[in-house]
N, CA and C of each residue as an Amber inpcrd file, in Angstrom:
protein
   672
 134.9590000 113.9520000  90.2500000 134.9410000 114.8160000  91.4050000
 135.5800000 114.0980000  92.5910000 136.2980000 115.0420000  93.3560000
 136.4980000 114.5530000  94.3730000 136.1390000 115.1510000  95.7940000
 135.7110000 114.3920000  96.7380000 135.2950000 115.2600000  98.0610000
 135.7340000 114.7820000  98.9620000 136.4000000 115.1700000 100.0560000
 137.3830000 114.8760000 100.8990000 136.7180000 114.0770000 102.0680000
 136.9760000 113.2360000 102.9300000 136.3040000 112.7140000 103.5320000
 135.9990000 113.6280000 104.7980000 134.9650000 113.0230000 105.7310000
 134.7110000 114.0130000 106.7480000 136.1440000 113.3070000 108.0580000
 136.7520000 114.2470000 109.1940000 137.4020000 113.7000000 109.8960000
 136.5230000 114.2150000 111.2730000 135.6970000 115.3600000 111.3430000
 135.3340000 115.3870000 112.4290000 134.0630000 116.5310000 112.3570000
 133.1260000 116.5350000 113.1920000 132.3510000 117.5370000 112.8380000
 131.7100000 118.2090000 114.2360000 132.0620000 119.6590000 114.5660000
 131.2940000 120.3870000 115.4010000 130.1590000 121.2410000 115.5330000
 129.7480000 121.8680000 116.3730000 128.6060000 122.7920000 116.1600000
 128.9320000 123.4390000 115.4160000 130.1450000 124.2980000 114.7570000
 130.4520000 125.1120000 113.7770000 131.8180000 124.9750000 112.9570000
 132.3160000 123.5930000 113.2720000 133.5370000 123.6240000 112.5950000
 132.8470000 122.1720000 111.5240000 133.6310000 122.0300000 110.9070000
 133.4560000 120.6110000 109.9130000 135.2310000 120.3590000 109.5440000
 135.7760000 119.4850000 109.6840000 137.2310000 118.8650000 109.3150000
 137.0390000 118.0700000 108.7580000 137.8190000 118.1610000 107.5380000
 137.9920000 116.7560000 106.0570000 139.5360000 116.3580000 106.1760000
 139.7100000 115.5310000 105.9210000 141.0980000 114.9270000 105.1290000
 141.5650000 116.4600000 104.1540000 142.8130000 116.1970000 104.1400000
 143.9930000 116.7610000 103.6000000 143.5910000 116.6280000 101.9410000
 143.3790000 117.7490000 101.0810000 143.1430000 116.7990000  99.3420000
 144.4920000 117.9610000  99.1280000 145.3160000 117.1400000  98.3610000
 146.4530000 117.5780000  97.6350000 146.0930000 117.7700000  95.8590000
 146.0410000 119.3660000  95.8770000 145.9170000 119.7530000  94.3570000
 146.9480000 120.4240000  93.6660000 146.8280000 120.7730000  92.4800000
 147.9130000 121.7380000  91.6480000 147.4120000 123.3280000  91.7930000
 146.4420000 123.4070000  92.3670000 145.9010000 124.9080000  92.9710000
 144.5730000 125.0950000  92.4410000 143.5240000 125.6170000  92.5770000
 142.0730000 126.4380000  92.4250000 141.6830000 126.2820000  90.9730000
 140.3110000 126.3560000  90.6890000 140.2710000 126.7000000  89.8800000
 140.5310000 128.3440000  88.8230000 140.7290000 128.9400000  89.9410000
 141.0920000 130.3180000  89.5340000 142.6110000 130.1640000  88.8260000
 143.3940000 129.2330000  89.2020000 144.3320000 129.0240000  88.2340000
 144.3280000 129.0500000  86.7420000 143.2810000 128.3060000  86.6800000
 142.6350000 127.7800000  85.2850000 142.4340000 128.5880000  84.7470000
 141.6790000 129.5960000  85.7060000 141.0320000 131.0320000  85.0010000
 142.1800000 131.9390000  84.5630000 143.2070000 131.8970000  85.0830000
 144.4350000 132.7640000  84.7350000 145.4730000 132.3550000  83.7970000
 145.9460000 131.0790000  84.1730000 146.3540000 130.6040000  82.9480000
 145.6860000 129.1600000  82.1470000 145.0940000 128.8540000  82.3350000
 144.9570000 127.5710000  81.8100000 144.8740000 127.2750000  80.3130000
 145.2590000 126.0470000  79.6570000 144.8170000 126.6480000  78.0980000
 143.4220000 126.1160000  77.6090000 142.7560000 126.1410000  76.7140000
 141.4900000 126.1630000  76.2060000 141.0320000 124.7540000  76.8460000
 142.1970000 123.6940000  76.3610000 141.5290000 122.1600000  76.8370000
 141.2940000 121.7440000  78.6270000 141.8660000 122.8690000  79.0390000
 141.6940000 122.5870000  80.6960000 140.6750000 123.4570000  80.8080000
 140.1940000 124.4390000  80.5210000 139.2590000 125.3590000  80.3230000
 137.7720000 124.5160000  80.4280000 138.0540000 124.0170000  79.1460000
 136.8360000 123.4030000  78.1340000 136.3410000 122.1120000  79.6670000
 137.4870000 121.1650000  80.3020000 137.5380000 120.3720000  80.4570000
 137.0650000 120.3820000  82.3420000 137.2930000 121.1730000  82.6610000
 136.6630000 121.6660000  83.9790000 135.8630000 122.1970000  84.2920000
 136.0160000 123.2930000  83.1320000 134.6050000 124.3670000  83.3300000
 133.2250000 122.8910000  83.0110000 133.4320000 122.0550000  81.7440000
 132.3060000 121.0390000  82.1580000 131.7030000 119.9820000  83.7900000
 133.2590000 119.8750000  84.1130000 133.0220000 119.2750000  85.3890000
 131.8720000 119.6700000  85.9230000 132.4080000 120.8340000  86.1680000
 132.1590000 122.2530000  87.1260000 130.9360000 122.2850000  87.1010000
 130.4360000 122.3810000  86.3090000 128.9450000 122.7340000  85.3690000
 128.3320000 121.4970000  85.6840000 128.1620000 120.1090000  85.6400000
 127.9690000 119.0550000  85.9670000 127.6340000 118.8530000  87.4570000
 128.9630000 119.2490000  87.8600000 128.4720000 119.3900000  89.2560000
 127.2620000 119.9940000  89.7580000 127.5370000 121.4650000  89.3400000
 126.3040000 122.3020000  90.3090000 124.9230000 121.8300000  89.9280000
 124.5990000 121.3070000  88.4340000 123.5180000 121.0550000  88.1960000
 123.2090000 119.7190000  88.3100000 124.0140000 118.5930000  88.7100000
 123.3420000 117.0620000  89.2740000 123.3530000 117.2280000  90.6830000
 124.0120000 117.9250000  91.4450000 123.9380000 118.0490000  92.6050000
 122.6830000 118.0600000  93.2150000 122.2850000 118.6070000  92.8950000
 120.8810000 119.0470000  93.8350000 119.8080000 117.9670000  93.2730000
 119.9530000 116.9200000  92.2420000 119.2960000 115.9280000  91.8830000
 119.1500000 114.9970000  92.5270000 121.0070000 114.6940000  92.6970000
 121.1870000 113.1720000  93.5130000 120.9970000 113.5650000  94.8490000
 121.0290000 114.3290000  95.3940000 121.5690000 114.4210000  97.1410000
 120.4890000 115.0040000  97.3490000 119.5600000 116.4770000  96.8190000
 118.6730000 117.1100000  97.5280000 119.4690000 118.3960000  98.4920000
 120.9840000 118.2240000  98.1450000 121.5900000 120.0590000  98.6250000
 122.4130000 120.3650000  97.4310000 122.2620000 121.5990000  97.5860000
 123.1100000 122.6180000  96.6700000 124.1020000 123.0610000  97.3890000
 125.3540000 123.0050000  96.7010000 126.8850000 123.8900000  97.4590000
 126.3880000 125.5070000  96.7480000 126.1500000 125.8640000  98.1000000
 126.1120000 127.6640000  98.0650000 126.8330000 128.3730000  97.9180000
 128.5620000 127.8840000  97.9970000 129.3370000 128.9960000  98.0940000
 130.4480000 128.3280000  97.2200000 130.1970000 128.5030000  95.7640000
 130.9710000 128.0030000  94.6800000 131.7600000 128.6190000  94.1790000
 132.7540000 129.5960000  94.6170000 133.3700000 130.5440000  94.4550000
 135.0170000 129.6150000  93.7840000 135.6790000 130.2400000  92.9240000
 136.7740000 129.1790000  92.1210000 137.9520000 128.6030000  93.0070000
 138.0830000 129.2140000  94.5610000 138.9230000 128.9390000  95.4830000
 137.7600000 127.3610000  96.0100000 137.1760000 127.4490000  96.3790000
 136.3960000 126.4160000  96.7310000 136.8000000 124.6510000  95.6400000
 137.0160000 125.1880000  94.6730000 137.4680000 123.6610000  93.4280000
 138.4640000 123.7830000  93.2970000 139.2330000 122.5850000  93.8300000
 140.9760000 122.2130000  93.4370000 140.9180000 121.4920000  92.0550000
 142.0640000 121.9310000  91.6500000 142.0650000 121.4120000  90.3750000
 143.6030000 119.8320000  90.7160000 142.7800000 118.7950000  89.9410000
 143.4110000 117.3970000  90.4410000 144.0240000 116.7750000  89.2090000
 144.9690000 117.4130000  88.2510000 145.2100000 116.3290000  86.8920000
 145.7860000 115.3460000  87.1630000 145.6610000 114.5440000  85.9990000
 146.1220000 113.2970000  85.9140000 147.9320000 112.9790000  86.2930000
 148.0510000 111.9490000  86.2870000 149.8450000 111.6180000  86.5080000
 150.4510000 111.6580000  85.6180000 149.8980000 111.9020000  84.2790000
 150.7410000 112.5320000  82.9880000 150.3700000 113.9990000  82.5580000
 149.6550000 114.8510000  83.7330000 149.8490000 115.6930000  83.4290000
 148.5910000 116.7040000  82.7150000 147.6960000 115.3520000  82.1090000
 146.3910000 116.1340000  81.6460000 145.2850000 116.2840000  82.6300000
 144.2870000 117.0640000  81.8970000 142.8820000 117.4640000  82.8830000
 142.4760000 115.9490000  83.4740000 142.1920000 116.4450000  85.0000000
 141.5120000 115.5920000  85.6090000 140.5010000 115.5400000  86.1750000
 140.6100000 115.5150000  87.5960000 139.4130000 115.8980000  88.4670000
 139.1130000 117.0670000  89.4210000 138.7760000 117.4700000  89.8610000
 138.2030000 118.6340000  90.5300000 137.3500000 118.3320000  91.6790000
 138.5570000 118.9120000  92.9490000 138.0770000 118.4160000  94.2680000
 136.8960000 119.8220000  94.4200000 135.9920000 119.3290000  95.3520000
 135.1290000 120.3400000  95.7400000 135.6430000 120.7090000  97.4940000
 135.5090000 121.7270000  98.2640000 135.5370000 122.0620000  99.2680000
 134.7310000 123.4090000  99.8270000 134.9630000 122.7670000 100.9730000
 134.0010000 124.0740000 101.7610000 132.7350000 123.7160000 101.7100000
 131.5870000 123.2590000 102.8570000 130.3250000 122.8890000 102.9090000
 130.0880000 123.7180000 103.7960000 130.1160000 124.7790000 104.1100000
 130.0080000 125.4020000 105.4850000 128.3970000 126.1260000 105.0170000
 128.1190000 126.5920000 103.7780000 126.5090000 127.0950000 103.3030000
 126.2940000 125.8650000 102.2640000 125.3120000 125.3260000 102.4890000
 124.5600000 124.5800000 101.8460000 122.8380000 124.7720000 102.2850000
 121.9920000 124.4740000 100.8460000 120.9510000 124.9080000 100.1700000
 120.3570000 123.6120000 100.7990000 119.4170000 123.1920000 101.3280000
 119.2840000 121.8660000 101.2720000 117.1700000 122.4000000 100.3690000
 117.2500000 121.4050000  99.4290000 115.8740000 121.6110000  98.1700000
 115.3170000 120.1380000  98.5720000 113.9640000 120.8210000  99.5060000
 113.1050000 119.1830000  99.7570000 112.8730000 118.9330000  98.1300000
 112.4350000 119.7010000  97.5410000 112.0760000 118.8250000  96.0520000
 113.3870000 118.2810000  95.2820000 114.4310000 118.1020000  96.1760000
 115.5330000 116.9760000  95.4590000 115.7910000 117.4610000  93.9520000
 116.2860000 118.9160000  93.7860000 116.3190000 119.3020000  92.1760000
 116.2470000 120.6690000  92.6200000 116.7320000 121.1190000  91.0300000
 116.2350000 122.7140000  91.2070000 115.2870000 123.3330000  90.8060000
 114.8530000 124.5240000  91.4140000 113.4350000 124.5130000  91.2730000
 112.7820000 124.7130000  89.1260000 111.8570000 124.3150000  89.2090000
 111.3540000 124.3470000  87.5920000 111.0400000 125.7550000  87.3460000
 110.8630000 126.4520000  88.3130000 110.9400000 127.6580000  87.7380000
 111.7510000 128.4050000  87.3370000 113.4410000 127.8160000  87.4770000
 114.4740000 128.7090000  86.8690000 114.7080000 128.0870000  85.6580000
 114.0060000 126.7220000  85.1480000 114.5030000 126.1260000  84.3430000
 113.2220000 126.8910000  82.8580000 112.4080000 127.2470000  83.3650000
 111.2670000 128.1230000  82.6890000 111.6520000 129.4350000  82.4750000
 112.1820000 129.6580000  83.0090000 112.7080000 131.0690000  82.6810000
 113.8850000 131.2720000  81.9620000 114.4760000 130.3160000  82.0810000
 115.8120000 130.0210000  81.0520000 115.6370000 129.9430000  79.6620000
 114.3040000 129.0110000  79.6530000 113.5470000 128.6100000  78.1580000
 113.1590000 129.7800000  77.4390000 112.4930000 130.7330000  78.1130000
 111.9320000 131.7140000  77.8390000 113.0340000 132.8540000  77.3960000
 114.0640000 132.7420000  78.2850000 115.3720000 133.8000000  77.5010000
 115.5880000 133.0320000  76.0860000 116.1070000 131.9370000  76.2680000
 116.5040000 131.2160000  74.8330000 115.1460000 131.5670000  73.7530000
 114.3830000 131.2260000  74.1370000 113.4070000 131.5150000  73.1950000
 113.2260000 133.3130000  72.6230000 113.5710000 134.3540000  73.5650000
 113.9020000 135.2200000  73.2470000 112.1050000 136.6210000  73.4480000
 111.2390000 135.4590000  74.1490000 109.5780000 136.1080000  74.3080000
 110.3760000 136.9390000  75.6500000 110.6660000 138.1190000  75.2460000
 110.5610000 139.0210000  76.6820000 109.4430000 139.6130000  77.1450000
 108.4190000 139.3020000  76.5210000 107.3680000 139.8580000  77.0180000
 106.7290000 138.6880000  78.3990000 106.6730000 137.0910000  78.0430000
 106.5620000 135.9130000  78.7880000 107.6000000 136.1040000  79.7560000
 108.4560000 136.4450000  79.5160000 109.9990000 136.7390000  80.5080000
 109.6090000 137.6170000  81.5580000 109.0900000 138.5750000  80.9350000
 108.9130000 139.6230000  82.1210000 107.5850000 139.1850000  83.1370000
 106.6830000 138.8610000  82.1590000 105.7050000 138.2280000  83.5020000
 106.1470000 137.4380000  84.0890000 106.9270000 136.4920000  83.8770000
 107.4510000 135.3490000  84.9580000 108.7460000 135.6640000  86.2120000
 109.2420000 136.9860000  85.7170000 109.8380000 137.0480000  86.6810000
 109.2040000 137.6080000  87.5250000 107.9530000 138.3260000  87.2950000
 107.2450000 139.2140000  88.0230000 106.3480000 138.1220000  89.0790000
 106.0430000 136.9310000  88.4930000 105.1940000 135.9900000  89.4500000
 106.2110000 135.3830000  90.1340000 107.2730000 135.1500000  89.4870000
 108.6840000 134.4180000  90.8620000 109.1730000 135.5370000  91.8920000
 108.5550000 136.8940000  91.5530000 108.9280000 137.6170000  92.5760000
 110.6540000 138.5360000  92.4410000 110.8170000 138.1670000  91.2030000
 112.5990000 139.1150000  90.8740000 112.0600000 140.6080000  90.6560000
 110.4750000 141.0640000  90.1010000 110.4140000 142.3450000  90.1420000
 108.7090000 142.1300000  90.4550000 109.1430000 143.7040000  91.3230000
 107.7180000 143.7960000  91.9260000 106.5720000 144.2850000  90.6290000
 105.2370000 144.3870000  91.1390000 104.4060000 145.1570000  90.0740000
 104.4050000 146.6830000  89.8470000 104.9690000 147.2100000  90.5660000
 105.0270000 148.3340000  89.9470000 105.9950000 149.1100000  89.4380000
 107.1730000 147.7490000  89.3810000 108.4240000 148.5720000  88.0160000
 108.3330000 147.9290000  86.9470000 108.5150000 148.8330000  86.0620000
 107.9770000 149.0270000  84.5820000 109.4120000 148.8180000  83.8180000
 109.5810000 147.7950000  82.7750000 111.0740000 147.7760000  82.0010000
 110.4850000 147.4330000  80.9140000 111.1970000 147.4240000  79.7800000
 111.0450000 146.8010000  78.6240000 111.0130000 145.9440000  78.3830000
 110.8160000 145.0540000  77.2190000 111.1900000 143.4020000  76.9180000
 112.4140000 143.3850000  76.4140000 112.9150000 144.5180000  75.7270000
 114.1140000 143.8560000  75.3890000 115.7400000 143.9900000  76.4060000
 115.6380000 145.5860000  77.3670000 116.8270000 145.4940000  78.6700000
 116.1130000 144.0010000  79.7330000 114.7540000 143.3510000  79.6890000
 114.5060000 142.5670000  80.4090000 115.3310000 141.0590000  79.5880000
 115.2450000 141.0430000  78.4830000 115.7610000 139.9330000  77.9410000
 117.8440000 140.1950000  78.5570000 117.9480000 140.8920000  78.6160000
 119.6860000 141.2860000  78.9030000 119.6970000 141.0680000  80.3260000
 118.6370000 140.9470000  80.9860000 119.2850000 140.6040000  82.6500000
 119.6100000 139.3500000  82.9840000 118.6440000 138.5260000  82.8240000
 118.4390000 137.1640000  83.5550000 119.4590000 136.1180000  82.8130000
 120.3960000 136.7130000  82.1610000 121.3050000 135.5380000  81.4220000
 122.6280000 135.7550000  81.1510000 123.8070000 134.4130000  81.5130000
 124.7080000 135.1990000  80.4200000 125.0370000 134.2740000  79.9910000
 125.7640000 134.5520000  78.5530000 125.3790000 133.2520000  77.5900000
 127.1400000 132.7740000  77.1440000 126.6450000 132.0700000  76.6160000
 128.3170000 131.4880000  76.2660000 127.8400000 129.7670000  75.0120000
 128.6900000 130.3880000  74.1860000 128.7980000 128.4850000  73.1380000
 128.5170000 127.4340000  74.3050000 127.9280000 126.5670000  73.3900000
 127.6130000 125.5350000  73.1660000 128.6590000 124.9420000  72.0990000
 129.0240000 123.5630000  71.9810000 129.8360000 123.0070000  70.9280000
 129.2430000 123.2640000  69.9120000 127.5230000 123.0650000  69.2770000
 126.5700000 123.5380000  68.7160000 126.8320000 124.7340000  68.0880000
 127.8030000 125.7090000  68.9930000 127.7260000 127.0090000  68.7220000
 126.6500000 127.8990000  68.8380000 125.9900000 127.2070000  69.0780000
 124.4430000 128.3460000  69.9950000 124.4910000 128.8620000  70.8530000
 124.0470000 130.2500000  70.9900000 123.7230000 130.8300000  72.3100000
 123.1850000 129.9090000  73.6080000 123.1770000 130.0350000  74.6690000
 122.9320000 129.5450000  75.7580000 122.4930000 130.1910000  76.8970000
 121.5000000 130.3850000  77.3950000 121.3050000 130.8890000  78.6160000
 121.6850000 130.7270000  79.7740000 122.8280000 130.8210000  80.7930000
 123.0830000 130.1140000  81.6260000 122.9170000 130.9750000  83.1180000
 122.2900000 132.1650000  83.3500000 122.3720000 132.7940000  84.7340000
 120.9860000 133.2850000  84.4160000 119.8700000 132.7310000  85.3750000
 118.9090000 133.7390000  85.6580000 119.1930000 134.5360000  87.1440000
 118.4660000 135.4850000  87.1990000 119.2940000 136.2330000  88.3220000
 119.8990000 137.5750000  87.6090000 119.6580000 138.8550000  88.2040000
 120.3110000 140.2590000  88.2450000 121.6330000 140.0450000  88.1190000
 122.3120000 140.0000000  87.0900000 124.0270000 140.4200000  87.3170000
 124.5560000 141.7380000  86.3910000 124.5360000 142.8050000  87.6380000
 124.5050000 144.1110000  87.2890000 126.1340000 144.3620000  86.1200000
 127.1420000 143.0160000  86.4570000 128.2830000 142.9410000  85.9370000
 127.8730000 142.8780000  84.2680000 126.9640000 141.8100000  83.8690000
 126.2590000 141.7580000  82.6810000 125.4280000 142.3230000  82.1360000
 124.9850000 143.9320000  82.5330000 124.1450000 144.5230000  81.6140000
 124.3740000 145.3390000  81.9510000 124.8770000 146.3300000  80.3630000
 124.7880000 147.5880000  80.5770000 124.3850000 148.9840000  81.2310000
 124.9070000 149.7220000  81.3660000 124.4040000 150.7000000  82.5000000
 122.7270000 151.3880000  82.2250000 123.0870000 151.3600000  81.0270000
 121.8110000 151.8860000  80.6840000 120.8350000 151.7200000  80.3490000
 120.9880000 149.7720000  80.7880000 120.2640000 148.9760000  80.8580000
 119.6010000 148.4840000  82.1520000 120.5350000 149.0070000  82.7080000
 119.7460000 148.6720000  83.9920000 118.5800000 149.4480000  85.1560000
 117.5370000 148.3390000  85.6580000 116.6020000 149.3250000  86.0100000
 116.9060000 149.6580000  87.6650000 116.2890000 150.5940000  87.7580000
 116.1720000 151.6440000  88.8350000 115.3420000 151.6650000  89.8080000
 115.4520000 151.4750000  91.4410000 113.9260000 151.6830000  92.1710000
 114.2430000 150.7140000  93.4810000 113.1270000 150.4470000  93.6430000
 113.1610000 150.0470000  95.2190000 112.5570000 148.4310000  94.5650000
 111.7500000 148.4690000  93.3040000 111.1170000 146.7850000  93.3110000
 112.6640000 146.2030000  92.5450000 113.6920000 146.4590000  92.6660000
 114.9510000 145.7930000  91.6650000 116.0530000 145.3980000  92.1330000
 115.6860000 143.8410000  92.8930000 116.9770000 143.4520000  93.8110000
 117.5100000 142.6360000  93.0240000 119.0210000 142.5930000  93.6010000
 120.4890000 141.2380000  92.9820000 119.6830000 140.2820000  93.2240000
 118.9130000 139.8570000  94.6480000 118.4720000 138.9570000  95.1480000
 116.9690000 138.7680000  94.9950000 116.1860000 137.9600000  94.4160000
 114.8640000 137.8120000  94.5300000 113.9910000 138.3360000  95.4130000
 113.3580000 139.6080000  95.1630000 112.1800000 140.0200000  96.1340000
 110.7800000 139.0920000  96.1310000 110.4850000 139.2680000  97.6800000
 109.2150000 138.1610000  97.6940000 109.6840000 136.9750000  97.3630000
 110.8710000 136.1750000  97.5490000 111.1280000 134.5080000  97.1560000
 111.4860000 133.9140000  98.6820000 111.3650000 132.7710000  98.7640000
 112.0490000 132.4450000  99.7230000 113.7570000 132.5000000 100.1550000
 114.0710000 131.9470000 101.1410000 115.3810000 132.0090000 101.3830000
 116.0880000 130.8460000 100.6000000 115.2200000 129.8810000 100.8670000
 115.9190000 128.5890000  99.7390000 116.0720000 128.9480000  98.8680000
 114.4920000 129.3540000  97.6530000 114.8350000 129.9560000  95.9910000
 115.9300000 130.9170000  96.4370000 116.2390000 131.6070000  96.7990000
 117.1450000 132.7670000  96.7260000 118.7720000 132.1790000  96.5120000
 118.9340000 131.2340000  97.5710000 120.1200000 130.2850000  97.1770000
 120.1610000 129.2820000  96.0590000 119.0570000 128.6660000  95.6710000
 119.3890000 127.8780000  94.4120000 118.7840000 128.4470000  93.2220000
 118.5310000 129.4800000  93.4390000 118.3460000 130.8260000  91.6150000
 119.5780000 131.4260000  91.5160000 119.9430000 131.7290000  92.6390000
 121.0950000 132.9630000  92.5820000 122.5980000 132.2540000  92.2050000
 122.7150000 131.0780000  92.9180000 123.9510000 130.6630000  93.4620000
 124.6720000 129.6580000  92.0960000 123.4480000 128.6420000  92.1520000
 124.3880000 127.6440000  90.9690000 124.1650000 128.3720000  89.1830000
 123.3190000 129.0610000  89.2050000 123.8990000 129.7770000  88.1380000
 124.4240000 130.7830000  87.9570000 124.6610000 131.2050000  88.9090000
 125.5300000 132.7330000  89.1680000 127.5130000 131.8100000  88.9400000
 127.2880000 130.4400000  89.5200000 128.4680000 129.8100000  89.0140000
 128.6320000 129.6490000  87.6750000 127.3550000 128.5770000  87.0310000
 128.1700000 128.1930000  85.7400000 128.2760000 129.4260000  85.1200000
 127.4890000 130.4360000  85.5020000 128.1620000 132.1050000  84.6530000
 129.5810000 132.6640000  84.5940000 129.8070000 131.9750000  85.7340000
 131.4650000 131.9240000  85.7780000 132.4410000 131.3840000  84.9670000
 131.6150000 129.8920000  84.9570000 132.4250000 128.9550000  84.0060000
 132.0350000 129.1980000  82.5940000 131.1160000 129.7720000  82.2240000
 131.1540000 130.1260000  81.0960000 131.6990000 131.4410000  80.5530000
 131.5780000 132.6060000  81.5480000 131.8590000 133.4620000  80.6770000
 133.4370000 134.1660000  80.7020000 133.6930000 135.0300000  80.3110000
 135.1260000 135.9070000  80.2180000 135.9070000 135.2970000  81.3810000
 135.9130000 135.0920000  82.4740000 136.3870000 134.4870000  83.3890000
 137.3550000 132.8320000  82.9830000 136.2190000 131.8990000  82.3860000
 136.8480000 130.7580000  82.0810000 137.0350000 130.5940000  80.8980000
 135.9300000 131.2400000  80.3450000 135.9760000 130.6930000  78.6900000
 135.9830000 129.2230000  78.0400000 134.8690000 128.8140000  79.4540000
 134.7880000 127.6170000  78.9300000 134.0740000 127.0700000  77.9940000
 133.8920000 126.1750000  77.0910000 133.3080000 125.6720000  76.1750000
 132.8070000 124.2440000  76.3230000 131.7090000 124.3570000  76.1630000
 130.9880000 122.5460000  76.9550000 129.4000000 123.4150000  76.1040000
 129.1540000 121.2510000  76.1930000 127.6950000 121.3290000  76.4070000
 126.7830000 121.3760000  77.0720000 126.7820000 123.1240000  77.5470000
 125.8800000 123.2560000  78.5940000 124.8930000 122.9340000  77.9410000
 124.0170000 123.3550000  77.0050000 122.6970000 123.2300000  76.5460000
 122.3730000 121.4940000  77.2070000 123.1050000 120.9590000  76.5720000
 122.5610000 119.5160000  76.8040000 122.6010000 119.2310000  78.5800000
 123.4790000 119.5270000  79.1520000 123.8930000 119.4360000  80.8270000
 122.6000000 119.9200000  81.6430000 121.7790000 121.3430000  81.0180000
 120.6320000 121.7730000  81.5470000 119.4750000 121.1750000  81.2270000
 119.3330000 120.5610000  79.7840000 117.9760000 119.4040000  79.1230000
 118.2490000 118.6390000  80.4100000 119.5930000 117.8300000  80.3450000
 119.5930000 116.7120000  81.5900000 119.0680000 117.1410000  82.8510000
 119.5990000 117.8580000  83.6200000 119.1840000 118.0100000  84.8670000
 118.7070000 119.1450000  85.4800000 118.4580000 120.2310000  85.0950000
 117.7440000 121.4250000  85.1980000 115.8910000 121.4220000  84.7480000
 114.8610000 121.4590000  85.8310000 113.6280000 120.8120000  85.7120000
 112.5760000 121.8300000  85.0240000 112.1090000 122.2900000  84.2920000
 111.2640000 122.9810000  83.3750000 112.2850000 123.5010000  82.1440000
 113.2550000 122.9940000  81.9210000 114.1830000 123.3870000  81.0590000
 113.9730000 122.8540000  79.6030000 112.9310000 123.5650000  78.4350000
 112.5740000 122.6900000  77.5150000 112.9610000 123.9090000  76.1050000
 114.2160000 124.0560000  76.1490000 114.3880000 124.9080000  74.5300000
 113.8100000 124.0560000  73.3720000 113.9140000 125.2030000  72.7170000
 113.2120000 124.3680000  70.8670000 114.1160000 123.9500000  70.4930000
């Protein structure tokens, strides 16, 4: 990774050094071939989830213009500048919270019935909307290989893009955004896996070991 140094900082501006890239990661997303794919989208993924380990903030606004893509001087995958700090998450518990990492377990494991109560005590649906276990198992994830070739859970969080229409529920208790959570959970449930959903799915098509990337650093995260 690379992060540009700071050159100056105001009440609302922040100035870094100049980082010279070959363009975005949205490049990648458009043309890149499988091994730059495979090879960033891990960065990428690395990033959002040690981040909030080592430092205690989350980059909120991880959008694919935000990561320059940096290859090597012959040409292969390299590094990947990060930019833009202007929203950041800052997590006194130095990590992300264990409750997204429990709820992740619980998709992989595939108990939508445990699924649905837990989102109901984190506050993603109120008590008095009523869904199934199995359109509840289709929200909170979207999945993508593992080298393993296993399914993977990688987005908890509403992404109305990922579930069918007629899957999706209806009402006033059924927000994108966590009802009843705080403003922090709301940025580090929503945000860093609403990314690697990016990097994993139709978008990048990336291929990594997330499974193992989330054992590492994602905190209630315990698949079978």
């Amino acid at each position: 990774m690379d992060v540009p140094d700071v050159v100056a900082v105001g009440p609302r501006v922040l100035i870094t050094e100049w980082l010279d890239s070959a363009g975005s990661l949205a490049t990648i997303i458009a043309n890149g071939t499988q091994a730059e794919r495979d090879h960033y989208g891990e960065i990428f993924t690395r990033f959002l989830f040690s981040g909030p380990a080592r430092t205690g903030l989350l980059h909120a606004d991880p959008h694919p213009g935000n990561f320059r893509v940096i290859p090597n001087d012959d040409g292969s995958p390299g590094r990947i500048g990060v930019l833009d700090y202007g929203a950041v998450a800052r997590l006194p518990q130095r990590g992300l919270p264990e409750p997204m990492g429990r709820l992740i377990t619980l998709c992989a494991a595939g108990d939508g019935d445990a699924l649905i109560e837990g989102l109901r005590e984190e506050g993603f649906l109120k008590d008095r909307i009523r869904i199934e276990p199995q359109p509840a198992h289709g929200l909170p994830l979207a999945v993508r290989r593992s080298h393993a070739g296993r399914a993977l859970p990688v987005q908890p969080g509403v992404d109305a893009r990922a579930v069918p229409a007629d899957q999706q529920p209806e009402g006033p208790g059924v927000h994108g955004e966590h009802q009843g959570s705080t403003c922090r959970r709301r940025t580090s449930s929503s945000t860093a896996p609403g990314s690697v959903a990016s990097a994993c799915s139709a978008r990048l098509e990336a291929e990594a070991p997330f499974r193992a990337l989330l054992q590492e650093f994602l905190p209630g995260f315990t698949p079978a």
